[in-house]
C-alpha positions in Angstrom: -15.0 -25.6 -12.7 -11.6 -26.2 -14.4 -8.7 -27.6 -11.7 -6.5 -26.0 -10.2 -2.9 -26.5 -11.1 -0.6 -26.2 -8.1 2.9 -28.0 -7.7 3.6 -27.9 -4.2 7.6 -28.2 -3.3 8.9 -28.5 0.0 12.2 -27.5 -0.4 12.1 -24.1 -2.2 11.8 -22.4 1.0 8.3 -21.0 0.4 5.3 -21.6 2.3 2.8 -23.9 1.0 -0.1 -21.8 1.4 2.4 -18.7 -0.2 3.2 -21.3 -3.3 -0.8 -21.7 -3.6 -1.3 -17.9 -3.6 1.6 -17.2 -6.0 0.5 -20.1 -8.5 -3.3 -19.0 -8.6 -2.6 -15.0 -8.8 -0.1 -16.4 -11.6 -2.7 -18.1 -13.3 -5.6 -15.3 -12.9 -3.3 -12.8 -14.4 -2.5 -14.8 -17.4 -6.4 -15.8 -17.9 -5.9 -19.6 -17.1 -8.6 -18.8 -14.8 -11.5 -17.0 -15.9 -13.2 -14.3 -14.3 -16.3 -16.0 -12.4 -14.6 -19.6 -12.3 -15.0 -21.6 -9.5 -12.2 -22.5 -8.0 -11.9 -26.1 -6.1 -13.6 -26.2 -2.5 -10.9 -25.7 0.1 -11.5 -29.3 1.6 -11.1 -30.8 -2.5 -7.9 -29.0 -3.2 -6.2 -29.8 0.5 -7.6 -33.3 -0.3 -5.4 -33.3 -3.7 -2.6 -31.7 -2.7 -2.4 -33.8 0.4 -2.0 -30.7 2.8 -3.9 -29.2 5.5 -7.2 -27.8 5.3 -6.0 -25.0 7.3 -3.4 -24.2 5.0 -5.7 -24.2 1.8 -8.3 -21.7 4.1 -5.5 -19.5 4.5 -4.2 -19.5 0.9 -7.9 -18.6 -0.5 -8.2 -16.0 2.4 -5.5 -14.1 1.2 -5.9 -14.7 -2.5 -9.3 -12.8 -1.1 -7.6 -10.1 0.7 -5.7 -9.6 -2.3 -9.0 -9.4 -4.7 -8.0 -11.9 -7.0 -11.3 -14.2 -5.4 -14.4 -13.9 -3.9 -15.0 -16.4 -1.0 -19.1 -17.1 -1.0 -19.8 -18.7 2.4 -21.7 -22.4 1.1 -21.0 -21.7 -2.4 -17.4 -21.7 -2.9 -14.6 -19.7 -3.7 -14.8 -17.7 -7.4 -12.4 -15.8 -9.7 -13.2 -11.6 -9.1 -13.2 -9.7 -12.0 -9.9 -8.0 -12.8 -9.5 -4.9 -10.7 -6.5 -3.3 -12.9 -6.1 -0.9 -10.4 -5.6 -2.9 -7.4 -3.7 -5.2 -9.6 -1.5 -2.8 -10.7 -0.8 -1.4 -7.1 0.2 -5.2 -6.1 2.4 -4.8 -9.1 4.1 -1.5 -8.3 5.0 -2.8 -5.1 6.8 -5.4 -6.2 8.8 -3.2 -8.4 9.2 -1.1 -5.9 10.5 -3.9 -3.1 12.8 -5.2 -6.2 14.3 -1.7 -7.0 15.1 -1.7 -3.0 16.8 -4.5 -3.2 18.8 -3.7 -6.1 19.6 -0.2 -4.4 20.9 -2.2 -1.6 23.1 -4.7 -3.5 24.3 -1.6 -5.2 25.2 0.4 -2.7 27.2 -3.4 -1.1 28.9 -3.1 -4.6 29.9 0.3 -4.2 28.1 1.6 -7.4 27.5 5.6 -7.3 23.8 6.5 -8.6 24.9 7.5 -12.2 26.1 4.1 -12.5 22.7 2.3 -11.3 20.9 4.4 -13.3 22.9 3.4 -16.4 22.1 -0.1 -15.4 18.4 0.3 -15.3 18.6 2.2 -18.4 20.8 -1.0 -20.0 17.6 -2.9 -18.1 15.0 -1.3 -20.4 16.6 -1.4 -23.4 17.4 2.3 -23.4 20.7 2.2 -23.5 23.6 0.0 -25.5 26.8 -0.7 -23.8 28.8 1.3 -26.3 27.7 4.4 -24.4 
């Protein structure tokens, strides 16, 4: 079993247990956590992060939702195999939420659509600035 790295900060504005999920789904997708691993019992890592059991149980419950672990009652909690797909659909919504946001902020900026798109295009490297 290989620890868990989590640094936990009370002032960013994020929910523990959501700073726990973000940090292990950040480390499953880069392969600092193996497929199979065994993750730290929920009671261990509340222990050494000095949190609440309950928050830790929710963190792995969604990291399970999610399909990044498998959650074996009396065994432990353990790194799932990479499901690209579902990994990619977590993915795609982010992009998705982030190109709503940018449609909104554009829309506050008064930017028409050939404009936006001309920044995404800028935003891929597709275009040069001397267009």
């Amino acid at each position: 079993m290989m620890p868990l790295h989590v640094v936990l900060s009370n002032g960013s504005g994020v929910p523990i247990y959501q700073q726990i999920v973000d940090q292990t789904r950040t480390a499953i997708l880069n392969g600092e956590l193996a497929e199979g691993e065994m993750l730290p019992s929920i009671r261990g890592l509340a222990r050494d992060l000095r949190i609440s059991v309950i928050t830790t149980t929710r963190a792995y419950n969604e990291l399970a939702q999610l399909g990044y672990l498998a959650n074996v009652p009396g065994k432990g909690s353990y790194v799932q195999p990479k499901d690209t797909e579902l990994i990619r659909e977590h993915l795609l919504r982010q992009v998705e939420g982030h190109l709503a946001d940018a449609v909104d902020a554009a829309a506050q900026a008064g930017l028409e659509a050939a404009e936006l798109h001309r920044l995404l295009d800028l935003a891929l490297g597709e275009g040069t600035e001397n267009d």
